[in-house]
C-alpha positions as CSV (number, residue, x, y, z in Angstrom):
1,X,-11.4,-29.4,22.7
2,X,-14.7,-27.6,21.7
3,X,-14.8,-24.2,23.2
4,X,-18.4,-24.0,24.0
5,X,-17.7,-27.5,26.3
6,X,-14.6,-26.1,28.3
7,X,-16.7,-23.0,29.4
8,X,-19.8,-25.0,30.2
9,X,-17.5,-27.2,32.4
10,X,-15.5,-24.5,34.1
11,X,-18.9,-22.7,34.6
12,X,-20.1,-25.6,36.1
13,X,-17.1,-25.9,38.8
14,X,-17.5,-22.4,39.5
15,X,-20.9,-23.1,40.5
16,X,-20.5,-26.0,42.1
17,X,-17.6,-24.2,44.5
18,X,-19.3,-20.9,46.4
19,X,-16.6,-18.4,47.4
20,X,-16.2,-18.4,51.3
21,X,-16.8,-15.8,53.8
22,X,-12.2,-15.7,54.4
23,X,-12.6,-12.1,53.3
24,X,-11.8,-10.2,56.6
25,X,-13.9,-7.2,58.0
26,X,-13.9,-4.0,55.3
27,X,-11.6,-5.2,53.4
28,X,-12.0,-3.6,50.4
29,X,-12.3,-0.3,52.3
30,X,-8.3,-1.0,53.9
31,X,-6.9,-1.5,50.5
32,X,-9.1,1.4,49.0
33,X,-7.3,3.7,51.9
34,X,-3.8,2.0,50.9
35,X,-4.4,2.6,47.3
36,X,-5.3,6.5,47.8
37,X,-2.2,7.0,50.3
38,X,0.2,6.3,47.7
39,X,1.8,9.4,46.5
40,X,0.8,10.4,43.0
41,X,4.1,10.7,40.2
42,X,4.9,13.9,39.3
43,X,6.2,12.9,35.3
44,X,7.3,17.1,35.4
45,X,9.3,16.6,38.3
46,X,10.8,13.2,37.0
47,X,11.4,15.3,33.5
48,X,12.9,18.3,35.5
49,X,15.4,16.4,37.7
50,X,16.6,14.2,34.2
51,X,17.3,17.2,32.5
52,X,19.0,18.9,36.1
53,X,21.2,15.7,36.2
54,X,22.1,16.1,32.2
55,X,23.5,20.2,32.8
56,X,26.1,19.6,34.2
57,X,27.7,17.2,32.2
58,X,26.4,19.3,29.1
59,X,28.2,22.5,30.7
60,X,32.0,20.4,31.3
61,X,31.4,19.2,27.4
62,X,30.8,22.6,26.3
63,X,33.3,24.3,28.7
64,X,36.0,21.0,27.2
65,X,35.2,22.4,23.4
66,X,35.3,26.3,24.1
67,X,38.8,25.3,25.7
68,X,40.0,23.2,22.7
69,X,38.7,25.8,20.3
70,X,41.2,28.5,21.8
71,X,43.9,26.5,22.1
72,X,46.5,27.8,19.1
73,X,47.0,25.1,17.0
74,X,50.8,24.3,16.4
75,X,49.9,24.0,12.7
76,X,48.6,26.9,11.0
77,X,49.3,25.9,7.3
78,X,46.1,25.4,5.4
79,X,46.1,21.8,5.7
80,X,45.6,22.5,9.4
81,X,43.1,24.9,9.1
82,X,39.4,23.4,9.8
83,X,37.7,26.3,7.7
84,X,40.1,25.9,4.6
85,X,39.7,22.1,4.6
86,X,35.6,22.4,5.0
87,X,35.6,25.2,1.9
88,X,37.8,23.1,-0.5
89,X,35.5,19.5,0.5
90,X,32.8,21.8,-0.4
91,X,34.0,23.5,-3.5
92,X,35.7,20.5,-4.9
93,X,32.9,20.1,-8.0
94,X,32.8,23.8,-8.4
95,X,37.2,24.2,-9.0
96,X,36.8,21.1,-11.0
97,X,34.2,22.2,-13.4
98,X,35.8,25.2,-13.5
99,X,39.1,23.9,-14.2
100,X,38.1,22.1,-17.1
101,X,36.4,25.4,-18.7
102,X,33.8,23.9,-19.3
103,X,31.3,26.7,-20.6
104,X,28.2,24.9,-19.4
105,X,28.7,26.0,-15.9
């Protein structure tokens, strides 16, 4: 259907249809009032009371770690020991290229 066609008819019906006088007394100025009587959204308030709700589930995590970082480990051999484990992962190229004697390192 041609564009220009469906507008002239639709403009046609609106035309031909007058809007009616149903519209009650000051209308416009009840839902005016209604619209400024809502309470505005504080988006810092929302923010602030997200990140309340988040503390204290960050301070039991954190309190849950310090514990389990304290507690003596049963295994203190250097396969049990986080700090020896993370320095040989680290160092693995640098003992191998040294253990070859390889001068070009």
């Amino acid at each position: 259907m041609n564009l220009s066609e469906l507008h002239k008819k639709l403009i046609a019906v609106a035309r031909a249809n007058p809007p009616g006088d149903a519209v009650p007394l000051s209308f416009e100025k009840r839902i005016m009032a209604l619209i400024a009587a809502r309470p505005v959204m504080d988006r810092w308030a929302v923010w602030a009371r997200g990140l309340w709700y988040a503390a204290a589930p960050c301070v039991a995590v954190m309190l849950l770690f310090s514990a389990w970082a304290f507690v003596p480990s049963t295994n203190e051999t250097a396969s049990g020991d986080l700090s020896y484990q993370f320095d040989s992962a680290m160092l693995a190229a640098v003992d191998q290229v040294n253990a070859d004697n390889d001068p070009t390192w």
